[in-house]
PyMOL CGO cylinders between C-alpha atoms (Angstrom):
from pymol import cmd
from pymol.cgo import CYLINDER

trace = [
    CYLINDER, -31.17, 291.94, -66.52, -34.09, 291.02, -64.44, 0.3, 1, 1, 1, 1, 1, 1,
    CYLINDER, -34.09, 291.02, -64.44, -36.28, 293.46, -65.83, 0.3, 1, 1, 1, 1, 1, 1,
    CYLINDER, -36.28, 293.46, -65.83, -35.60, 293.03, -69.39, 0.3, 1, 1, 1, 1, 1, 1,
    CYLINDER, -35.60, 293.03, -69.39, -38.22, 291.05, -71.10, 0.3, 1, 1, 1, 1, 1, 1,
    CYLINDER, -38.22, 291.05, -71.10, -35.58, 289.66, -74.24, 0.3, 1, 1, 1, 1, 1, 1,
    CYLINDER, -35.58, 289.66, -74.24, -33.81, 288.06, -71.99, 0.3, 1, 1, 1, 1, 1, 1,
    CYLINDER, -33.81, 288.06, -71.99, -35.97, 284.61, -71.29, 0.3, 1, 1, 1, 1, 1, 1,
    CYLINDER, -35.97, 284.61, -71.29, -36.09, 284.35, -75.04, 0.3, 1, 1, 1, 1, 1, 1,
    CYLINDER, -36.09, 284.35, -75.04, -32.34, 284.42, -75.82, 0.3, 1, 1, 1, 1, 1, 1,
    CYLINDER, -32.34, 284.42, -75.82, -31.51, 281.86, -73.54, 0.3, 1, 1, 1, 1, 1, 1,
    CYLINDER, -31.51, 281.86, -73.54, -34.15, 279.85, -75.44, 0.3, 1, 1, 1, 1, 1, 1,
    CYLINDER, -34.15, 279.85, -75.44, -32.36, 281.18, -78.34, 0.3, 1, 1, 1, 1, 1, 1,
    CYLINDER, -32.36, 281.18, -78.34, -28.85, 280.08, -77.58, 0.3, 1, 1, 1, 1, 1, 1,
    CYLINDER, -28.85, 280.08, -77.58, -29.93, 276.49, -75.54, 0.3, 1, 1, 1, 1, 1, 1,
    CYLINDER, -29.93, 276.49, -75.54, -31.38, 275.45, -78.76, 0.3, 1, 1, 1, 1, 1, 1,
    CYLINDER, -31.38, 275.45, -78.76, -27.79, 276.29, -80.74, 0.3, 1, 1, 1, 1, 1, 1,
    CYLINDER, -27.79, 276.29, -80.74, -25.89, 273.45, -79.09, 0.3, 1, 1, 1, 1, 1, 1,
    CYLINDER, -25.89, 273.45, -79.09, -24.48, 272.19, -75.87, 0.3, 1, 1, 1, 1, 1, 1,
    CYLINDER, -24.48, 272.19, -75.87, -21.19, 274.50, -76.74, 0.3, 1, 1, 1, 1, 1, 1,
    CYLINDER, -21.19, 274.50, -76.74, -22.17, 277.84, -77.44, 0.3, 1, 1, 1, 1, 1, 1,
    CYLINDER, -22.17, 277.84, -77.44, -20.77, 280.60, -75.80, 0.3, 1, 1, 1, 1, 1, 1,
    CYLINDER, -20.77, 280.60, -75.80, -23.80, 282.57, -74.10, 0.3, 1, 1, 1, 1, 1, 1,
    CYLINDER, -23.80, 282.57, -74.10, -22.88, 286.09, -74.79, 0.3, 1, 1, 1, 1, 1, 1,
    CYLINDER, -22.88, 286.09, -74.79, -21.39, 285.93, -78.33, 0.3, 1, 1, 1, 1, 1, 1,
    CYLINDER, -21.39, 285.93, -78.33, -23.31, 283.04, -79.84, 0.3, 1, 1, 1, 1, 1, 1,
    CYLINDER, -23.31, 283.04, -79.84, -19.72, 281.39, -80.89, 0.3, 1, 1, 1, 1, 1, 1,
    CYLINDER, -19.72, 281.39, -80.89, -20.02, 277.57, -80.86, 0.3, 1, 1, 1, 1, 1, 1,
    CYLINDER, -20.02, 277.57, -80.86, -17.91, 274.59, -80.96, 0.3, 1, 1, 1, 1, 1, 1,
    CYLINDER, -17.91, 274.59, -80.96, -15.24, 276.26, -83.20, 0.3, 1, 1, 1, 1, 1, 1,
    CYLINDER, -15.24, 276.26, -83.20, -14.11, 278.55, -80.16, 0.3, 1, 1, 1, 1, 1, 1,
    CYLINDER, -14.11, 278.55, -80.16, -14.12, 275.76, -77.87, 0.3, 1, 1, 1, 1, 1, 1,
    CYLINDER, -14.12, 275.76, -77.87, -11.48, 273.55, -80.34, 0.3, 1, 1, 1, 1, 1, 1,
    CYLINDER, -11.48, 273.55, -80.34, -9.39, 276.62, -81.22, 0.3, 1, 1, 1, 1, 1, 1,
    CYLINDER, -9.39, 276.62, -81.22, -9.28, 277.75, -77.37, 0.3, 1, 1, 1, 1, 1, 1,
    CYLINDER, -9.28, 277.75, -77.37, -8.52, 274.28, -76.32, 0.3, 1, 1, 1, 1, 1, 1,
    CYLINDER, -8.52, 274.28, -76.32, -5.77, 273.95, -79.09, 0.3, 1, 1, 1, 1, 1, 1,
    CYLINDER, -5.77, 273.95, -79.09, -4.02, 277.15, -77.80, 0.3, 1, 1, 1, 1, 1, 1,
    CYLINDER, -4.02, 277.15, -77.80, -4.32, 275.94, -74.08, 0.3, 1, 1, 1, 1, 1, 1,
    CYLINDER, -4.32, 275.94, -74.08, -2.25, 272.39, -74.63, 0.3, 1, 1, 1, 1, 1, 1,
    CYLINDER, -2.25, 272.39, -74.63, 0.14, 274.19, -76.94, 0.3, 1, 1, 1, 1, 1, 1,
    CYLINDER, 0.14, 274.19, -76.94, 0.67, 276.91, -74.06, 0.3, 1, 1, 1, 1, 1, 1,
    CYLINDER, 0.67, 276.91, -74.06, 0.69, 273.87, -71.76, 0.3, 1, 1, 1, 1, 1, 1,
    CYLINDER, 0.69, 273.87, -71.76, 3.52, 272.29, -74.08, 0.3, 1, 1, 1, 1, 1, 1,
    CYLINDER, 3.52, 272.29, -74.08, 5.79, 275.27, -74.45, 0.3, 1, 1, 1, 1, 1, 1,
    CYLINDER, 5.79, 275.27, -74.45, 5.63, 275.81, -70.39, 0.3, 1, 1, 1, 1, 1, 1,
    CYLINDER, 5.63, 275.81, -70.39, 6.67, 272.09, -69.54, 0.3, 1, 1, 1, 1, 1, 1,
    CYLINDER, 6.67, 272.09, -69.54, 9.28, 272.69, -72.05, 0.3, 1, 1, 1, 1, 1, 1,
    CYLINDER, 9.28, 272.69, -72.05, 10.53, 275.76, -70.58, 0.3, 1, 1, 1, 1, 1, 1,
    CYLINDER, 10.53, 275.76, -70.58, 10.70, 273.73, -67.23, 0.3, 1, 1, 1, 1, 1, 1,
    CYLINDER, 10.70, 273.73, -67.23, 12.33, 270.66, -67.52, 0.3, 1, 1, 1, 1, 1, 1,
    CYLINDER, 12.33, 270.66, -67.52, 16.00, 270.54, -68.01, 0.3, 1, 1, 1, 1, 1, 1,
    CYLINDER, 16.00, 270.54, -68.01, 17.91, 269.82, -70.78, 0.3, 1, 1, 1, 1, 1, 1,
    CYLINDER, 17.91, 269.82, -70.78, 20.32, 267.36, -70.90, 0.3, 1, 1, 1, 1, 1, 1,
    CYLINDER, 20.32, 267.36, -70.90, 23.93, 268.40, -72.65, 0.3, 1, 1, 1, 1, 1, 1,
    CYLINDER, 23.93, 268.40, -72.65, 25.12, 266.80, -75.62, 0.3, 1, 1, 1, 1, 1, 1,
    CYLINDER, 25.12, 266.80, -75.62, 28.18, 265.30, -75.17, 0.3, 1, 1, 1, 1, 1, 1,
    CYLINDER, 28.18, 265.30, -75.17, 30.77, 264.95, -77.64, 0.3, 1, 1, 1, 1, 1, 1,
]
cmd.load_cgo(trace, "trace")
């Protein structure tokens, strides 16, 4: 890492591809929505798990 010379120029590289870009892969803002999409629906499906549910009553 430190004595690779390619390595000053692909962080030039990636800063110029946008605030969001993943630094190893290159993936940009895409990732970010799609991994913040799965996050609140695995947020969602947990709270649901945990609070109670109230019986129906007939």
């Amino acid at each position: 890492m430190y004595n690779n010379p390619v390595a000053p120029m692909a962080g030039l590289t990636a800063g110029g591809m946008g605030s969001g870009t993943l630094a190893a892969t290159g993936a940009g803002d895409l990732f970010w929505f799609a991994l913040a999409a799965f996050a609140m629906l695995a947020l969602g499906l947990a709270i649901k798990r945990i609070v109670p549910v109230r019986a129906q009553q007939n």
